[in-house]
N, C-alpha and C positions, 0 to 999 in steps of 0.2 A: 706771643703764645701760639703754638701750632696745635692739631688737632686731626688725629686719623681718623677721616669722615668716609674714604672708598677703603675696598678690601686691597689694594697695592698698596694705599698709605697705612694702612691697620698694617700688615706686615712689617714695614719699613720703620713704621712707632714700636712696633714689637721688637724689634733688633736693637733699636735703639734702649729700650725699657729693660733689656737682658744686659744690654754693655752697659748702663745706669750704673744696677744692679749690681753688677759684677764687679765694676771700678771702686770700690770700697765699702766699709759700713755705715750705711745709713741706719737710723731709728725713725719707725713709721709713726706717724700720726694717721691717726683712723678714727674717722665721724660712721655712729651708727644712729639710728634713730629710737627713742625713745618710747614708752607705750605710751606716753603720752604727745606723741609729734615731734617735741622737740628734741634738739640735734644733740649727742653726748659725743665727745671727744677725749682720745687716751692716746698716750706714747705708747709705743711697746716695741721689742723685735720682730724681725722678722728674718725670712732666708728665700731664696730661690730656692723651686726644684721642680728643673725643668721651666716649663712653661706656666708652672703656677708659684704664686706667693703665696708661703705660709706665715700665721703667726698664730702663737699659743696661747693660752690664759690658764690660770688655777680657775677652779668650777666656784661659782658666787659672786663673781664680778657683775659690775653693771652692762658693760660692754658683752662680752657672751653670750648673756641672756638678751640682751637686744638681738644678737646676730642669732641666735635660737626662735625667737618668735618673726624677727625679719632678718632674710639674709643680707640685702643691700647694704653694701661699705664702700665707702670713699677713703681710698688709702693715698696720702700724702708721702714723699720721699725729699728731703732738701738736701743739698752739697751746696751750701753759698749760698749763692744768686741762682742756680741751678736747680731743680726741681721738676717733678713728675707727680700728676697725679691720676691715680686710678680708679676708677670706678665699675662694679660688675656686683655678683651675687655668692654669695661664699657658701662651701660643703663642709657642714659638722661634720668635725672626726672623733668619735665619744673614743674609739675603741682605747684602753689602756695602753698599752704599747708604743701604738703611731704616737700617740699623743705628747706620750714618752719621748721617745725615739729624738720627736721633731724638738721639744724642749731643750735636752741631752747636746745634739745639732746646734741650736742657735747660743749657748751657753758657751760651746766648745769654738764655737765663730766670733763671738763676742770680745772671750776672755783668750782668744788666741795667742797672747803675749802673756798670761796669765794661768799654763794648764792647768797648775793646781788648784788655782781660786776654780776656775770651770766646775773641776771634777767635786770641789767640795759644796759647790750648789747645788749641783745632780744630787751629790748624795746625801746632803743635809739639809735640805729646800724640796727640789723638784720632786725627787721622789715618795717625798712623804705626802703629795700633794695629788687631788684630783685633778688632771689636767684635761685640758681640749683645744684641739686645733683645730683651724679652721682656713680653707682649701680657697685660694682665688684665682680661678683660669682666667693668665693673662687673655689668651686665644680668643675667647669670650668676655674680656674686659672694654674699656674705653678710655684712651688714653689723652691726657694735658701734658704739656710739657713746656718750660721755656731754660736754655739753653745758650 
């Protein structure tokens, strides 16, 4: 397992974490913490953009509201044996839109071989839904990996 501990190895895990990322779809696993301590964990998507990883929820989950009263997330990515994990502090994005927007995005990434399934989630799921995303700066992340 390797670990960017200086600021040339934090870039150099950075690049690597963007070609991760890049090289196909993963589904993240994400531990947040509980009001009561302990640890809750969810599958969900996600996407690049940029130097940050998103991932959305509808408004009422357990997860959310964890990252609403703490932002702390450990975001897991697998391909095999291969694996990345992240850890940093996450930016609620309540606005409608974004949240939209980022939803919209990871449905159209997902179902890529599927446009029309994508497009009938947006429109029969997502958008009938309150959603929220939520913002995690690689830049200001911490990065695991073994490879």
């Amino acid at each position: 397992m390797a670990q960017a501990d200086s600021p040339s190895a934090h870039a150099e895990a950075l690049e690597r974490v963007r070609q991760f990322l890049a090289a196909g779809l993963q589904h993240a696993t994400i531990a947040t913490v509980n009001a009561d301590g302990s640890p809750h964990q969810a599958l969900t998507w996600c996407r690049l953009d940029g130097d940050t990883l998103v991932i959305n929820s509808a408004a009422g989950r357990i997860w959310p509201a964890n990252l609403r009263r703490d932002p702390r997330i450990s975001v897991t990515l697998a391909d095999g044996p291969r694996w990345i994990a992240i850890r940093g502090s996450v930016e609620v994005v309540d606005e409608r839109a974004s949240a939209q927007a980022d939803i919209a995005a990871m449905a159209r990434q997902y179902h890529a071989d599927e446009p029309g399934r994508a497009e009938e989630l947006i429109r029969d799921r997502f958008e009938r839904q309150q959603r929220v995303s939520f913002r995690l700066s690689l830049t200001s992340s911490t990065f695991h990996f073994e490879d």
